[in-house]
DRENMAR-630431 format. One record per residue (C-alpha): residue in one letter; x, z, y. Coordinates in steps of 0.05 Angstrom, whole numbers, padded with zeros to 5 digits, always signed. Layout:
BEGIN
AXZY;...
END
This chain:
BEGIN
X+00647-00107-02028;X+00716-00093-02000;X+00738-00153-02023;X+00682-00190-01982;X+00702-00152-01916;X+00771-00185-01917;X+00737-00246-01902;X+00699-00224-01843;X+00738-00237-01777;X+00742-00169-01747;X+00760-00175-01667;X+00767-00107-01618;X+00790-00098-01560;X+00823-00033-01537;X+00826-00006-01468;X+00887+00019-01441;X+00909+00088-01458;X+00885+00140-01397;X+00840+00076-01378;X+00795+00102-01315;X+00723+00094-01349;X+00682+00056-01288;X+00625+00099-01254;X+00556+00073-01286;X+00498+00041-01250;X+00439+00042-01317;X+00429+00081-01375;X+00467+00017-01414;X+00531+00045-01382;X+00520+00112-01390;X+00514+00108-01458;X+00573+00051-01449;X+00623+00112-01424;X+00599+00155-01479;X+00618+00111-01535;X+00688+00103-01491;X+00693+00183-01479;X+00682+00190-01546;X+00722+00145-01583;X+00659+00111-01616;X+00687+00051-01595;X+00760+00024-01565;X+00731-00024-01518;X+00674-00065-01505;X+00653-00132-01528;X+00578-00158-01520;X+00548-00230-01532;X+00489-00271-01513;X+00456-00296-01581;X+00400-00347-01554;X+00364-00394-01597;X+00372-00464-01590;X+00300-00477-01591;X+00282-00492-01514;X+00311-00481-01444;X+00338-00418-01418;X+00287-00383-01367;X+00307-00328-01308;X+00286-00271-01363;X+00351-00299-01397;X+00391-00298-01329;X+00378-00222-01327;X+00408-00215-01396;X+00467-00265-01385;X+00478-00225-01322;X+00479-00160-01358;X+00520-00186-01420;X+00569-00218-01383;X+00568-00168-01330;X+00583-00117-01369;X+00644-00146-01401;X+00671-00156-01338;X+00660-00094-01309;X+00698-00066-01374;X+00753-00109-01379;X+00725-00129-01444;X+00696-00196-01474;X+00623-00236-01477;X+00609-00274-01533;X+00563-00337-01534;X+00525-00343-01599;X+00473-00385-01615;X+00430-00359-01661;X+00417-00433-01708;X+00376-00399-01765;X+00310-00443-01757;X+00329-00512-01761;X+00256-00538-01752;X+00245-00521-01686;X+00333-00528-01662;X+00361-00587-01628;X+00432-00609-01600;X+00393-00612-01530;X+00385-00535-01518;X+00453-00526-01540;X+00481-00561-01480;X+00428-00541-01431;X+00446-00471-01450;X+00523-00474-01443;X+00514-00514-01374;X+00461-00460-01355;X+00513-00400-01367;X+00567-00444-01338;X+00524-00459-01276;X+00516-00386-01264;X+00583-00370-01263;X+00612-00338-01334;X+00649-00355-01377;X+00647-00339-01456;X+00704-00307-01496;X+00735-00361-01533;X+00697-00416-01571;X+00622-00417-01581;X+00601-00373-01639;X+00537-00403-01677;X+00496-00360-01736;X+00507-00418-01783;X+00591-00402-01774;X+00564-00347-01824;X+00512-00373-01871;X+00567-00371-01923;X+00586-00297-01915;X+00515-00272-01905;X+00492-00303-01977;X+00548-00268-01997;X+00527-00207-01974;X+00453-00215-01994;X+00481-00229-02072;X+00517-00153-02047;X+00450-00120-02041;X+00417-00151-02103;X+00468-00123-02138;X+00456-00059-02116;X+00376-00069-02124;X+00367-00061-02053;X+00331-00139-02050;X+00298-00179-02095;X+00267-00257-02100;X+00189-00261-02086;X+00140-00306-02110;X+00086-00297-02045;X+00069-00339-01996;X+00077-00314-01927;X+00001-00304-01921;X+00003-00258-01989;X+00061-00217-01955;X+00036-00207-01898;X-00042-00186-01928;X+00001-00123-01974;X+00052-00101-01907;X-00014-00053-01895;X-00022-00027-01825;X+00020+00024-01787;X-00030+00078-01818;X-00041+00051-01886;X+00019+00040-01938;X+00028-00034-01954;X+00021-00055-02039;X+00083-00064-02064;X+00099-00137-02091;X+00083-00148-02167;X+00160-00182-02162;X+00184-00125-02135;X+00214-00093-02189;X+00252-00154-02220;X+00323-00152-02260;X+00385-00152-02221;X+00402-00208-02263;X+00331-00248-02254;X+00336-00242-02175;X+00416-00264-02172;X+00393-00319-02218;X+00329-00345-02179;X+00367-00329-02102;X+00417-00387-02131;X+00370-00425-02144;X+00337-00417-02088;X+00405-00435-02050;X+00413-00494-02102;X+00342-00535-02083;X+00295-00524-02145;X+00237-00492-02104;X+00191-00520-02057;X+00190-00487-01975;X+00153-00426-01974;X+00140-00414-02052;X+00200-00357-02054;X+00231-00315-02011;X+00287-00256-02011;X+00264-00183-01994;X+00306-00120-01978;X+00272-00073-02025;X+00264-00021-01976;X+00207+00031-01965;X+00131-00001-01966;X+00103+00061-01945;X+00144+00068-01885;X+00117+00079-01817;X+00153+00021-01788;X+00127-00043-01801;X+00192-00080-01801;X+00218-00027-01859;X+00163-00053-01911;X+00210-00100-01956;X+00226-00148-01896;X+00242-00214-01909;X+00318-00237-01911;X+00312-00305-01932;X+00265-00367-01933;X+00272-00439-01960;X+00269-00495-01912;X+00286-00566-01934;X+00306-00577-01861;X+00372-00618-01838;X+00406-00564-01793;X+00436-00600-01728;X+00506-00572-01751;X+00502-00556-01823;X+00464-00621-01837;X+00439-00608-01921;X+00483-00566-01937;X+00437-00499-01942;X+00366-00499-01961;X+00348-00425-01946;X+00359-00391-01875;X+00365-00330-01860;X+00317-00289-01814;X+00328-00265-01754;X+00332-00193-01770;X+00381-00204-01826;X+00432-00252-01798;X+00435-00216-01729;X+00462-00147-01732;X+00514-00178-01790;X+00544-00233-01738;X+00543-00176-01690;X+00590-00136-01734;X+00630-00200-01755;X+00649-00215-01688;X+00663-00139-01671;X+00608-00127-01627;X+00609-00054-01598;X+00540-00060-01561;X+00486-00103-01572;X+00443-00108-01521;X+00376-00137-01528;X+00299-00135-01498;X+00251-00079-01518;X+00216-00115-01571;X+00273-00100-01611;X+00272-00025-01611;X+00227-00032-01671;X+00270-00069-01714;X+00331-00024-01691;X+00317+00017-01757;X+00329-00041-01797;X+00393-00071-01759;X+00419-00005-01776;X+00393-00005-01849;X+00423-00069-01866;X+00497-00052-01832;X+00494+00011-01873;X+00491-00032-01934;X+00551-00080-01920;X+00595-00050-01860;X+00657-00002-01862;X+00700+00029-01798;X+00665+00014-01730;X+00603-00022-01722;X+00558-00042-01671;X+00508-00001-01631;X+00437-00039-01613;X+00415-00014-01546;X+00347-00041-01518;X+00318-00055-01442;X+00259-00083-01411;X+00257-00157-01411;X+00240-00176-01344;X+00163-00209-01327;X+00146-00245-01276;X+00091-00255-01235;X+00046-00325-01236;X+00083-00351-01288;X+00106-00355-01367;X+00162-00328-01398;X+00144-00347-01466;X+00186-00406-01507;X+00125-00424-01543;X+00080-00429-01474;X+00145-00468-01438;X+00144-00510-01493;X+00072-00524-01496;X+00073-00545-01417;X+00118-00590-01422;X+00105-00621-01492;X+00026-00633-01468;X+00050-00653-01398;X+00027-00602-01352;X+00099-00606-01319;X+00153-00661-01318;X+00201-00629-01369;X+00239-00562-01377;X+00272-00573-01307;X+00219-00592-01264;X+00218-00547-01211;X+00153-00505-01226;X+00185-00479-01287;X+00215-00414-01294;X+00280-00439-01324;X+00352-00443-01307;X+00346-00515-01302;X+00282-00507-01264;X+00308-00465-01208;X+00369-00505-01198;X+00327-00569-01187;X+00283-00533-01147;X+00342-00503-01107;X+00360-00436-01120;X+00430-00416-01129;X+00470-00377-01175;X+00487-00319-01123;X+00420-00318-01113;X+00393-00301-01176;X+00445-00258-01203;X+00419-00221-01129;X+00358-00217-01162;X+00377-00194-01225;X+00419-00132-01193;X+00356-00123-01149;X+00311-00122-01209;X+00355-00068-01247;X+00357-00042-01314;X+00298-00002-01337;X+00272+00025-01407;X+00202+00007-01390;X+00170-00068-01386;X+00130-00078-01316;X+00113-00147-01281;X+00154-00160-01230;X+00122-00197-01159;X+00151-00267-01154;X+00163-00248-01077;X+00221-00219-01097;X+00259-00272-01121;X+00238-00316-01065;X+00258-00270-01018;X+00326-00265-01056;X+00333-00342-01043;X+00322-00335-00977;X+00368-00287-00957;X+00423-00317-00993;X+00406-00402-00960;X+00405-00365-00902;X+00473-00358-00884;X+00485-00426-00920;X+00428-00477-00916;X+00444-00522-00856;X+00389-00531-00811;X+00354-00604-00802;X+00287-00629-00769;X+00239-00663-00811;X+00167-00683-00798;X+00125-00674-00862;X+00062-00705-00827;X+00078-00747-00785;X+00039-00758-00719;X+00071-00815-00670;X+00078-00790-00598;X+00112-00839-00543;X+00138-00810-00480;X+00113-00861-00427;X+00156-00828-00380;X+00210-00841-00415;X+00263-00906-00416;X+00242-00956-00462;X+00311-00974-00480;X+00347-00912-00471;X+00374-00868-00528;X+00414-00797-00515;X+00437-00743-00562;X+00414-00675-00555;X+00471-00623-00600;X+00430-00579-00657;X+00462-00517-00683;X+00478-00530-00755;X+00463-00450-00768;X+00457-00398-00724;X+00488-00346-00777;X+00545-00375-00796;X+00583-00401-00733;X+00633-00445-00775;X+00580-00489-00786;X+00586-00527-00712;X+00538-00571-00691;X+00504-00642-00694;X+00481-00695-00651;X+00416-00716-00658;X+00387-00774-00623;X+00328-00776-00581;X+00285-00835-00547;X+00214-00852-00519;X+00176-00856-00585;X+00184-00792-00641;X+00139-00759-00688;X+00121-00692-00694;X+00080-00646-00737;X+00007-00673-00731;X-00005-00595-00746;X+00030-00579-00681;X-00033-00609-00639;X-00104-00593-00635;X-00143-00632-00591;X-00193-00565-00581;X-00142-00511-00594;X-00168-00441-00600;X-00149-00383-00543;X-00079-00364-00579;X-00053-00440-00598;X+00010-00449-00570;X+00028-00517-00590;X+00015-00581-00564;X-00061-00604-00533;X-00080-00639-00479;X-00064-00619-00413;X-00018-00570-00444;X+00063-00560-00447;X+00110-00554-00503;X+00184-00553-00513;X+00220-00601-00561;X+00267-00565-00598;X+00337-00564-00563;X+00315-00600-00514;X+00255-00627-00460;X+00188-00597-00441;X+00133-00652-00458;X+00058-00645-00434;X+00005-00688-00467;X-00031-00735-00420;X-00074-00777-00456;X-00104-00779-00541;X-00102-00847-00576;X-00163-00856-00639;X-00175-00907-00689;X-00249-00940-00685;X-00265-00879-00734;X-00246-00827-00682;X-00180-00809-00722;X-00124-00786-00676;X-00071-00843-00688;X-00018-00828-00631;X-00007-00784-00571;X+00016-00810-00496;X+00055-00755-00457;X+00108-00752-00405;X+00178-00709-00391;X+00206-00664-00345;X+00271-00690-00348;X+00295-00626-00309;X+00285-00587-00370;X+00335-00613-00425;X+00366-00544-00431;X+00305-00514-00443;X+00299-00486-00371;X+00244-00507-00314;X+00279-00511-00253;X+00209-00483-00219;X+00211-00429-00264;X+00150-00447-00308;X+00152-00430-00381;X+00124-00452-00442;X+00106-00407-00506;X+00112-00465-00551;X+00176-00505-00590;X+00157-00559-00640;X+00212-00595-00676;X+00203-00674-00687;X+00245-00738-00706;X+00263-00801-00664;X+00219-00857-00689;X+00274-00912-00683;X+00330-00866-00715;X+00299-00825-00772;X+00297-00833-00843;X+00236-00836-00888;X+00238-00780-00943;X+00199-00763-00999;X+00172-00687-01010;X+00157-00655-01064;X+00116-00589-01048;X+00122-00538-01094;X+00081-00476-01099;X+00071-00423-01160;X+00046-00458-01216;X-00006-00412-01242;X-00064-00381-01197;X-00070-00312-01257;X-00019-00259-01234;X-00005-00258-01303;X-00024-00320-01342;X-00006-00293-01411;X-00081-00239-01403;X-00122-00298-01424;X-00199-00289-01414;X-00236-00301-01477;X-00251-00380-01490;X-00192-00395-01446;X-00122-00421-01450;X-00065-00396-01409;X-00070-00473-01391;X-00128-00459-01358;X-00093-00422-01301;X-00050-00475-01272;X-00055-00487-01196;X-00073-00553-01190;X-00041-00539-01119;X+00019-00528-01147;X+00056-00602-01134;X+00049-00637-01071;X+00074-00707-01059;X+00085-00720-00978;X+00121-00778-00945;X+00160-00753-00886;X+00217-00770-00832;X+00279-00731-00826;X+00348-00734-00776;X+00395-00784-00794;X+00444-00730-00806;X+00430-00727-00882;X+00453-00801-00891;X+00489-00801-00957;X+00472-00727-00971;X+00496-00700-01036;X+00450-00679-01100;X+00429-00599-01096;X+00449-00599-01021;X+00403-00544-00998;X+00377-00548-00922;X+00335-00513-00871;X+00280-00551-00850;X+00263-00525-00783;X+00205-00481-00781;X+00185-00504-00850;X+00219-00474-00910;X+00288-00484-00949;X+00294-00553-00980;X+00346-00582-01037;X+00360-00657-01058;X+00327-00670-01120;X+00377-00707-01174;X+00341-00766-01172;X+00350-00787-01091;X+00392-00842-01081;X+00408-00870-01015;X+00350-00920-01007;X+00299-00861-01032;X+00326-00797-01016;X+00272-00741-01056;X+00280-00668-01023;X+00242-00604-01065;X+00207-00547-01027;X+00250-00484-01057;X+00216-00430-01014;X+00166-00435-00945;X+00198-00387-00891;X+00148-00334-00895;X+00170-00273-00938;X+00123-00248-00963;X+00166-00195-01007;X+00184-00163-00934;X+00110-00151-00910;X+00098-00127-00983;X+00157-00073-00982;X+00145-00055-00908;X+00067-00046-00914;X+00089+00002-00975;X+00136+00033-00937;
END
């Protein structure tokens, strides 16, 4: 066994002597400084260990966040490891979406990407270690078989009729196993551990299974993979892990991380420490539910802006400061809860807006013509780029006799408290005339098709020299000068709070807002000619915008991130 450690990379990192522990913000940290106060540990190292088998989601933010966080906060080091043990369901895709996800947000990894399969060698290795010692054996049952003798958290599982095989039988059939004779799923290796125990996950788990599956970086070269329970706490002590931080499903199987290092490891050792994973509300957070979506086409792919991915968000136009706001504002707690979705929209708009320039663009268009107005004439009113952040000046934008506004913003029969446009009535343009409507132009079907109304063109500061006011300001385009645009609306993409709590007869499928993508054709300021990919903008009295990827400049696409109206601020001050 000794001689099998000196082939295990050992890395630590050791904090200067008299090193000023920092102050702690979570139980993670407390227990962080302990280990440190203590001398449990010299330093801190962590790692994110995703599997390669879909897109990173905003649950997986929270935990880059804290991972990374962490290390940084200690002066220590992050690992990236990709946990490649099921080659079935792994691909060369969510390896790169991953990296660029991490990347996106901000961190960086210590040193080269670490992968499971780096230690497929030494962990067969170590498996021959504990069937030496009797503590695992090979196994003749099918999955189904094992899992009908595990028993039930009351009731003692059977023990396996292979159980009690010859140290020199199971060392012969494991390399055979490793070697190709057997069919997938006809044998496995079990740690020969304690049927009887209360925890599930103690009852002869097992360590290995035989899948005649081309691994995207080990090709053929291995025929059985390891599980997750056996290859994970044994790359955490490889690459000198002091704290491994994972979701609260794990606190089950912490027994057995801890069973299996006591087997192989010497010196220190890492320490499994679990938190709430984070759930969100009106949406999925499963791999196997994101996968389904997009596999039977309810969205576009793992990045279309409904989804609750990393990729998602950023083509839907959240940020990286943003979400990592989120994540702080979430926290770190020891019990699971669903968090409200308002919060991370209200997140995204405090942080576009102090950056999000501000633009006018008319979703639904309705043509008005000023017949007061020169035919020929065309002036330029100046728009403040963003009222909170001075730096960002200002912009011409041109006006003349024929623009469109927001066919919302006029009712022919308004109720008592409308404030907008009618007829007879007055509104200011934003930044600058008053305009009153004089006269409603329909189709032969009665359809409003265009409004007539005239100018004070006393009032281009937004002033009445008479003293008159108006309670209303629209925004609205110049006809001649604006460009077309299309919209995509995006709302929540489930109507079920939580979609996972499936009715009985139903699919979580079956929740889906069919509201949740809109397709609008609109008009926008010419000031976003040539307008850069992920450029986030104000519209004016309409919600934060981004450019989708796809725009080009003949067919510029913009995607709805977040409407204006928080509704996380009514939430928290009605609870207030």
């Amino acid at each position: 066994m000794d001689i099998l450690l000196t082939t295990v990379c050992k890395i630590f990192i050791h904090c200067d002597i008299g090193m000023e522990i920092p102050q702690s913000t979570n139980f993670i940290e407390e227990i962080i400084n302990e280990d440190l106060k203590n001398n449990v540990c010299t330093g801190v190292i962590t790692r994110f260990p995703p599997e390669p088998n879909g897109y990173l989601h905003i649950g997986h933010a929270k935990s880059i966040c804290l991972n990374f966080g962490i290390a940084i906060k200690y002066n220590g080091r992050c690992n990236l490891r990709l946990d490649d043990t099921n080659p079935e369901k792994e691909d060369v895709e969510y390896v790169e979406s991953i990296k660029h996800d991490i990347q996106w947000l901000g961190f960086n990894w210590d040193g080269e990407v670490r992968h499971a399969s780096d230690y497929f060698q030494q962990l067969y290795l170590w498996a021959i270690v504990l069937i030496k010692l009797n503590k695992a054996y090979v196994c003749d049952m099918s999955a189904e078989e094992i899992a009908a003798t595990r028993g039930t958290p009351s009731q003692p599982g059977k023990e396996s009729p292979y159980r009690n095989r010859s140290v020199e039988e199971n060392l012969d059939l494991f390399e055979r196993m490793k070697n190709g004779e057997f069919p997938d799923g006809s044998k496995t290796l079990r740690a020969k551990i304690d049927m009887s125990s209360p925890n599930m996950h103690m009852r002869d788990p097992v360590m290995y299974r035989i899948k005649h599956a081309t691994h995207h970086r080990t090709g053929d070269t291995w025929c059985i993979y390891p599980t997750y329970d056996w290859a994970h706490g044994q790359s955490d002590y490889i690459e000198g892990i002091t704290h491994s931080i994972c979701t609260l499903e794990f606190e089950v199987h912490r027994p057995l991380y801890d069973w299996f290092l006591d087997q192989i490891a010497s010196g220190q050792r890492p320490r499994q420490i679990e938190f709430a994973r984070l759930n969100l509300s009106y949406t999925v957070m499963s791999k196997r539910m994101l996968l389904k979506l997009v596999q039977e086409g309810y969205v576009s792919g793992w990045d279309d802006p409904r989804m609750p991915t990393i990729a998602g968000l950023r083509r839907r136009g959240y940020t990286p400061e943003s979400i990592k706001i989120f994540a702080r504002t979430v926290g770190i707690a020891k019990k699971d809860s669903m968090v409200d979705i308002a919060l991370l929209e209200h997140c995204i708009r405090e942080d576009l807006n102090t950056k999000a320039n501000r633009v006018m663009c008319v979703l639904n268009p309705l043509k008005v013509i000023i017949t007061n107005y020169p035919e020929n004439k065309v002036e330029y009113v100046e728009g403040i780029n963003n009222p909170e952040n001075q730096d960002a000046g200002i912009r011409k934008i041109p006006f003349s006799r024929v623009i469109y506004i927001e066919r919302d913003d006029f009712l022919e029969n308004p109720p008592k408290k409308f404030f907008r446009l009618s007829p007879g009535s007055e509104v200011r343009l934003r930044y600058t005339y008053f305009i009153q409507c004089t006269d409603v132009i329909k189709d032969t079907s009665g359809n409003i098709i265009e409004l007539h109304c005239t100018y004070d063109p006393q009032t281009k500061d937004g002033y009445a020299p008479d003293g008159r006011k108006v309670k209303g300001t629209i925004h609205w385009v110049s006809a001649q000068h604006s460009l077309p645009v299309l919209v995509h609306l995006y709302d929540r993409l489930f109507t079920r709070e939580d979609p996972s709590q499936v009715d009985e007869g139903n699919d979580f499928t079956d929740y889906i807002n069919p509201d949740s993508l809109k397709t609008v054709h609109g008009f926008i300021e010419p000031s976003v000619t040539n307008v850069k990919a992920f450029t986030n903008f104000q519209f004016e009295r309409l919600g934060y915008f981004t450019v989708d990827p796809d725009s080009h400049n003949n067919n510029v696409i913009f995607n709805r991130t977040v409407t204006l109206k928080d509704t996380w601020a009514k939430i928290v001050q009605k609870e207030g």
